[in-house]
matplotlib code that plots the C-alpha trace (Angstrom):
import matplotlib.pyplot as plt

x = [7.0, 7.4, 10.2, 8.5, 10.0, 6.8, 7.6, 11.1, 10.7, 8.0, 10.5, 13.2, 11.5, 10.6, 14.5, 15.5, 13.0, 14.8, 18.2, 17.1, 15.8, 18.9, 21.1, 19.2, 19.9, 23.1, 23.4, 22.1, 25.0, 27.5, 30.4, 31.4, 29.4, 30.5, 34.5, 35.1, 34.3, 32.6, 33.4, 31.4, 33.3, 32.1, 34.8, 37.7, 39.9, 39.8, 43.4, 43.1, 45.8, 44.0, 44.8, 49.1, 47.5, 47.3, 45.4, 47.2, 47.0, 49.7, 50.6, 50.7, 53.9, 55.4, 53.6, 51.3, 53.0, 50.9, 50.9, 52.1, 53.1, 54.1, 53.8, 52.7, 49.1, 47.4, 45.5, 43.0, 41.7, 37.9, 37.9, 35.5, 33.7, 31.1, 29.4, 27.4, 25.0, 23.6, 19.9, 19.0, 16.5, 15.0, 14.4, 12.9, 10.6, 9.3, 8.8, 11.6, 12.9, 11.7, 15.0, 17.2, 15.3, 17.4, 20.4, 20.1, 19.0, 22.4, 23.8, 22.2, 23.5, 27.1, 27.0, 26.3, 29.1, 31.3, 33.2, 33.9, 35.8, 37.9, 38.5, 39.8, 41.6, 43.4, 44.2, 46.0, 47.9, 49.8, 49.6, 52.5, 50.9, 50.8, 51.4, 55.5, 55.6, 56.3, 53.9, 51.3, 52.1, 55.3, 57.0, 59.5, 57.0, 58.2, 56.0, 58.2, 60.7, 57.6, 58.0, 54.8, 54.3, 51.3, 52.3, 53.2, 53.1, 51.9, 48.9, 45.6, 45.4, 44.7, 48.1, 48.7, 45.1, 45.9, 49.3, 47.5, 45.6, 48.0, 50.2, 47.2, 46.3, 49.9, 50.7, 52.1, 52.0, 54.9, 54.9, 54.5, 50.8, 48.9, 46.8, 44.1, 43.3, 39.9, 40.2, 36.6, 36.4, 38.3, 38.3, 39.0, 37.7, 35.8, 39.0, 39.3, 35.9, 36.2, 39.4, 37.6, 34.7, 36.9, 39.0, 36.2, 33.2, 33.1, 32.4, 35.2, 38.5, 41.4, 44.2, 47.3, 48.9, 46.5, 44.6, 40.8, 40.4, 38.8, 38.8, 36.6, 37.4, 38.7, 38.6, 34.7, 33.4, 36.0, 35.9, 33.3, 34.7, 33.8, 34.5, 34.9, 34.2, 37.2, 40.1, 40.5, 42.9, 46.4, 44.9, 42.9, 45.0, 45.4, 43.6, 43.3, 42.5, 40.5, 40.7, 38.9, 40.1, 37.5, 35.2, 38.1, 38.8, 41.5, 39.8, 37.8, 35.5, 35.5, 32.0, 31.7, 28.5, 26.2, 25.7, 23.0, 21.2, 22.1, 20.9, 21.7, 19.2, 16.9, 15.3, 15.9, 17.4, 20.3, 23.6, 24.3, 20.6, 21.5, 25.0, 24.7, 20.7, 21.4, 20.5, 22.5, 22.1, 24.7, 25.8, 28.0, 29.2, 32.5, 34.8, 37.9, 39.3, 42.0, 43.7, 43.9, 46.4, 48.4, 48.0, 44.2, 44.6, 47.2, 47.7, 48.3, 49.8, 50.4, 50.4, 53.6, 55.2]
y = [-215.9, -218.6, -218.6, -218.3, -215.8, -213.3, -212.8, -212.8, -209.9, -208.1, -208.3, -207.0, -203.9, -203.2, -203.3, -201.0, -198.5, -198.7, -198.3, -195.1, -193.4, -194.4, -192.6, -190.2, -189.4, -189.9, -187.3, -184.7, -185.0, -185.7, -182.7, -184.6, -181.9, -178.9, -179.5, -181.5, -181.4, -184.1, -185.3, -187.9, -191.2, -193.6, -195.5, -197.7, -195.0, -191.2, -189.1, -185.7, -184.2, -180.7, -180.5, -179.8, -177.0, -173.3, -170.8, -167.3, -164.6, -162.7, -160.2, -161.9, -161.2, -163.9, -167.7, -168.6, -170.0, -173.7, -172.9, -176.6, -177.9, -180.9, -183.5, -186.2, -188.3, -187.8, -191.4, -192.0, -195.5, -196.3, -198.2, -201.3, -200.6, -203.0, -203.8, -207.0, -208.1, -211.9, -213.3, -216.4, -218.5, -219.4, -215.9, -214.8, -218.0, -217.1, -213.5, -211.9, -210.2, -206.5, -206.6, -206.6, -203.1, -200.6, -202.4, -201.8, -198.5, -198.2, -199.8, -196.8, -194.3, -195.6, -195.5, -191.8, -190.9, -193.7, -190.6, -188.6, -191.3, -191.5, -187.8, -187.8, -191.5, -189.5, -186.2, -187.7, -190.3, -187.5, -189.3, -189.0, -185.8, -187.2, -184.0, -184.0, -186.9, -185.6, -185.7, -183.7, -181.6, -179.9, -177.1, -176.2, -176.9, -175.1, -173.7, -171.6, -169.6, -169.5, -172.0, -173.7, -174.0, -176.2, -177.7, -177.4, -179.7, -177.0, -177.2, -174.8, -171.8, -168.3, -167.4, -170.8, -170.1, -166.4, -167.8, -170.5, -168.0, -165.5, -168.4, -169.5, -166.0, -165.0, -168.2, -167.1, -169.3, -170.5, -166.8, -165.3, -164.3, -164.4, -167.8, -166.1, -168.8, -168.5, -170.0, -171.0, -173.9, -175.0, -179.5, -180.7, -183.1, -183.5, -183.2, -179.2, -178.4, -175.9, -174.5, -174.2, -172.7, -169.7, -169.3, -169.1, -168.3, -166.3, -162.9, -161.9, -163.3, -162.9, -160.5, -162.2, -159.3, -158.0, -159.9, -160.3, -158.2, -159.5, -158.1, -158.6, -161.8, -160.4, -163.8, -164.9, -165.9, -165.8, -169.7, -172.3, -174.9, -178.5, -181.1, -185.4, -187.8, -189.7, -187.0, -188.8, -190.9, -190.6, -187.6, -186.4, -182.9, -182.5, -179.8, -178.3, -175.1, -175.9, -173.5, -173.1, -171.3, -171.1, -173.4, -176.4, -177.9, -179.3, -182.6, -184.8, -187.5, -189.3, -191.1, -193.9, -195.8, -194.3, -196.6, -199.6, -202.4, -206.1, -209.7, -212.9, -215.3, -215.2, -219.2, -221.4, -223.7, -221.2, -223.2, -220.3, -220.6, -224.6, -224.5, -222.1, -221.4, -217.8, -215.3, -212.1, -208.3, -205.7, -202.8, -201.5, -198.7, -197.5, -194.6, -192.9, -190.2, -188.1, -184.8, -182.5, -179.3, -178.4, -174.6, -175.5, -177.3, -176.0, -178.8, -178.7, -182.0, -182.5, -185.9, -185.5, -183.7]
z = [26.6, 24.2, 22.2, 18.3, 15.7, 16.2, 19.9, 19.6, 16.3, 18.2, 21.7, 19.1, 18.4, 22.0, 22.8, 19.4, 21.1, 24.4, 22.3, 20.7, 23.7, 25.7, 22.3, 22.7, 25.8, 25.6, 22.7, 25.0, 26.9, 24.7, 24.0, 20.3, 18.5, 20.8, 20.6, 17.4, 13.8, 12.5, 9.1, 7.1, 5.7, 3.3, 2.6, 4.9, 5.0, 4.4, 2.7, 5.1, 2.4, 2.7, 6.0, 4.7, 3.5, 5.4, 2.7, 3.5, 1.2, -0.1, -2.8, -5.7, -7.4, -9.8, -10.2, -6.9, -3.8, -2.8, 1.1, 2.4, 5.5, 4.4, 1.8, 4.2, 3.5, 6.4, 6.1, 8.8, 9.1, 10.2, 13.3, 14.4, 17.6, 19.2, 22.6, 23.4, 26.0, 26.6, 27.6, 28.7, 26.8, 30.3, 31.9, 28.5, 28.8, 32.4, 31.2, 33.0, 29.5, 30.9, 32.9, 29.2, 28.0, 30.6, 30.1, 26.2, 27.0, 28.8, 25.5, 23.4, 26.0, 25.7, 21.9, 22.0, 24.3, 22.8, 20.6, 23.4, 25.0, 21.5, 21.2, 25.1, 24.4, 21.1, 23.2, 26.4, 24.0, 22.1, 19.0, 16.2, 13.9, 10.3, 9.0, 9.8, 11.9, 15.3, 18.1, 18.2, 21.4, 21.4, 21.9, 18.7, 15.4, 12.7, 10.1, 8.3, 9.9, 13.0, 15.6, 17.1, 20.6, 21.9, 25.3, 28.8, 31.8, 34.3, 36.2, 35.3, 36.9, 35.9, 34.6, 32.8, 30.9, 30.2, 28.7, 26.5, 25.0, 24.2, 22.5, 20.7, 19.7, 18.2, 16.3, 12.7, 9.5, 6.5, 5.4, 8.6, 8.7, 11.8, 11.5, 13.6, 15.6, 17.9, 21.2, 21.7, 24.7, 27.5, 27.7, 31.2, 33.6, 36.9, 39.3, 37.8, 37.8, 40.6, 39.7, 35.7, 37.2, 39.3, 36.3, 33.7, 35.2, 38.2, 38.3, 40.7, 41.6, 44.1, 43.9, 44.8, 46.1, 48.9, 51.2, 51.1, 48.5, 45.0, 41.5, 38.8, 36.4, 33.5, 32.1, 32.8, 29.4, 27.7, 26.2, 27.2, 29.5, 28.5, 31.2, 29.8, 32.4, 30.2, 32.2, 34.7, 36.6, 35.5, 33.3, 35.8, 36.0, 32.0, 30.0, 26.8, 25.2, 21.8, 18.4, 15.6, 12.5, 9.6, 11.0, 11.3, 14.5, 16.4, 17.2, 14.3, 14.6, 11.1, 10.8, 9.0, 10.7, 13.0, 15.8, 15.6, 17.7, 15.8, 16.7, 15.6, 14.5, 17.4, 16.8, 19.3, 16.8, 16.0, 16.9, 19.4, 21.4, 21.3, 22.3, 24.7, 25.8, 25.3, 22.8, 22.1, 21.1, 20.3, 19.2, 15.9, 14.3, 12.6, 12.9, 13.9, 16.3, 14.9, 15.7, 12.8, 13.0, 15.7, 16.5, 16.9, 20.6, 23.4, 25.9, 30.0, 29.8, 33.2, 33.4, 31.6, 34.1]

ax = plt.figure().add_subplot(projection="3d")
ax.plot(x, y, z, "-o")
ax.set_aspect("equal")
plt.show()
């Protein structure tokens, strides 16, 4: 292929084709859209204030009573994410560029699952909660005269899960309402797979009290699990039991720039072609991971332990 700005435009569009159908792709399998709430930013940083705020009603006697947690800004940042592949001026020249579209397919599939690693990254780090500045997982929260309890370092089982949602369930607000939390999906990864799948989704289980004898799962269904390919490792045993309460999730991906394919001046004058006798593509986009209130995820930090 000789390297003149039509080929290397029209070459251009053949690998933004290859981008989209690998983000595509990916999308399909990405969990961002099943376990967090996505929130749209258009600026550097977004003020989460509202989240300080826990609407409960009450009987209104004398002025209102503001329902806040704290006072805190709960400032998330946008973050700068990229990913960059090189191709040689000389393979392009002797028509070997078909081997560059699957790995910018591969590009485009990484973009899409790109927040799933941040959401998992964010979870297992047990970040300082802006709301009150303590970490996020803990186990003596106040809000009010109700204390908070969102972690253990036990392993999943049966009894752990049934405990998890129980806690989530009965979790009480400043003026000691029920925050009627809705336990709606279990987040684990590929180690507990089995032990997710008897727990959730089989249709009978073992007694523990007499020998080959099985009961019916009286937790089947009950929340949909969700494994990340990012639990493992070190976090390989961790889980977490996600809630939603009025449509707000525990996890948020703040979206500043959906992800895109980028060049650089693709001449073979550029000072990077001369310097170098390579061209580059990449990718680009901008966000942030962030976790927003703390009775809305239960964590099996086990990794803890």
């Amino acid at each position: 292929m000789d390297i003149n700005r039509g080929n290397m435009d029209a070459f251009f569009e053949e690998l933004k084709v290859s981008f989209t159908e690998g983000f595509n792709s990916g999308n399909e399998s990405s969990i961002l859209n099943d376990v967090a709430m996505v929130m749209p930013s258009t600026g550097d940083a977004v003020n989460h204030a509202w989240l300080n705020q826990i609407p409960q009603m009450r009987e209104w006697v004398g002025d209102r009573v503001v329902n806040n947690i704290q006072s805190n800004n709960m400032i998330i940042v946008n973050k700068l994410f990229e990913g960059t592949v090189e191709m040689k001026r000389t393979s392009l020249e002797d028509d070997q560029h078909g081997v560059y579209s699957p790995l910018v397919r591969l590009m485009g599939e990484n973009a899409a699952v790109f927040p799933d690693s941040e959401l998992a990254n964010e979870l297992v780090s047990d970040p300082t909660w802006l709301g009150d500045d303590a970490t996020f997982f803990g186990t003596d929260r106040q809000y009010g005269d109700n204390t908070i309890a969102n972690q253990v370092t036990t392993a999943f089982t049966s009894t752990t899960f049934e405990t998890a949602m129980t806690t989530m369930a009965s979790y009480k607000g400043q003026k000691d309402e029920p925050l009627n939390v809705q336990p709606f999906g279990l987040l684990h990864g590929p180690s507990l797979r089995d032990t997710v799948w008897d727990v959730l989704q089989n249709d009978m289980r073992a007694t523990a009290t007499t020998d080959g004898v099985s009961v019916q799962n009286r937790n089947k269904g009950r929340v949909t699990p969700y494994q990340s390919s990012r639990l493992v490792g070190t976090y390989a045993s961790d889980w977490f039991l996600l809630g939603t309460m009025g449509g707000i999730k525990g996890i948020i991906w703040q979206d500043r720039d959906h992800a895109e394919l980028q060049r650089q001046r693709w001449t073979a004058d550029s000072e990077y072609a001369f310097v170098t006798d390579k061209f580059q593509v990449g990718t680009r986009s901008r966000g942030a991971a962030f976790l927003s209130l703390p009775h809305l995820i239960y964590g099996g930090l086990v990794s803890q332990a």
